[in-house]
N, C-alpha and C positions, 0 to 999 in steps of 0.2 A: 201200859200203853207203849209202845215199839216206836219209834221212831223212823219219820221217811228218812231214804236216804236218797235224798234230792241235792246237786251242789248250790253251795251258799249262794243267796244273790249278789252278784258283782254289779256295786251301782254304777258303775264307767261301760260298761259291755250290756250288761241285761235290759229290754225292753220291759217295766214294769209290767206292763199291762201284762205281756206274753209270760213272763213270770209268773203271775199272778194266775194267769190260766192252765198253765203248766201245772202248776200246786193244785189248784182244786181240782182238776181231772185227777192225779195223784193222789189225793185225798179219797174221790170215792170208787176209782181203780179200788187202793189196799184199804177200802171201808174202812175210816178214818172219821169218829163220830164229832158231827159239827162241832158241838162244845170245845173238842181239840185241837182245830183248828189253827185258833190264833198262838198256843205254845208249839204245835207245830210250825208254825213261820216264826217265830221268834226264834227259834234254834238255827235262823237258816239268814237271819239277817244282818249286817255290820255295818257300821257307818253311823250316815245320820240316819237309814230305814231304824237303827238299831235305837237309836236316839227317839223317834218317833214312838216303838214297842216302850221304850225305860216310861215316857211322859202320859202314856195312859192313865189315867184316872186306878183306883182298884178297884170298880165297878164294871170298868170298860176292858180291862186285860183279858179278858176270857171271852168275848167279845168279837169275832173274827169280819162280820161286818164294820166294823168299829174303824180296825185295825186297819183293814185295806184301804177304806174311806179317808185316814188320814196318812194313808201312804202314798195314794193319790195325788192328795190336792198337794201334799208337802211336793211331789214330785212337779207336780203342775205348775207352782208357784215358781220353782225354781227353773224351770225353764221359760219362762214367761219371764224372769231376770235375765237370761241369758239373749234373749231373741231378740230379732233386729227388725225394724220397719224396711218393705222391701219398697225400693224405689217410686214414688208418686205411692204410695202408701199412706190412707191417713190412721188415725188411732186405731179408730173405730174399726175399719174394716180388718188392722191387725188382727185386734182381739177377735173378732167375730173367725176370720178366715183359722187362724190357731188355737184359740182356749172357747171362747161360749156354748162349743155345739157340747164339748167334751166336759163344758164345768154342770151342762146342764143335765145332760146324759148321769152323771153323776149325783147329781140332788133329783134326779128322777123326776126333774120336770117334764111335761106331758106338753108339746104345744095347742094351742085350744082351736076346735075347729070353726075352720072358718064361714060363716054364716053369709050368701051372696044377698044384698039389700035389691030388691026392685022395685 
């Protein structure tokens, strides 16, 4: 197996998401077979992303679903420590206006349609 030659993700500069998408267009650009995925991005990660690859499970390492899924939410959570209520802002509409649509989109919830009563 050959190895991309993609530059490492820099977690101060890189946009995960665009990251992320970058790699798997690259992936099946040089037909890069799924299973390989996930040690293809571990070659490419430093920090805590690096941190996130080491605490896989050994069932979940090979796993490239897995992988992104807690690269995500680790990434999500930490900017959700960072961020600030924007003036007459209450909690709720924080969370809703920065993380919900994005934590939801993520666990692939579906919203249910809406049924009009008469």
């Amino acid at each position: 197996m050959k190895a991309l030659k993609l530059p490492p993700l820099n977690e101060q500069k890189d946009d995960l998401d665009l990251y992320l998408m970058h790699f798997e267009r690259a992936c099946a650009a040089f037909e890069v077979r799924p299973e390989h995925w996930s040690t293809q991005l571990a070659r490419l990660l430093q920090g805590k992303s690096l941190e996130v690859y080491q605490h896989l499970t050994d069932s979940d390492v090979e796993k490239y679903d897995v992988l992104k899924a807690q690269l995500l939410t680790g990434r999500l959570v930490e900017k959700v420590q960072r961020s600030k209520l924007k003036l007459g802002e209450t909690p709720d509409q924080f969370v809703e206006r920065r993380y919900l649509v994005k934590w939801r989109k993520m666990a692939g919830y579906k919203r249910p349609m809406r049924t009009s009563k008469i």
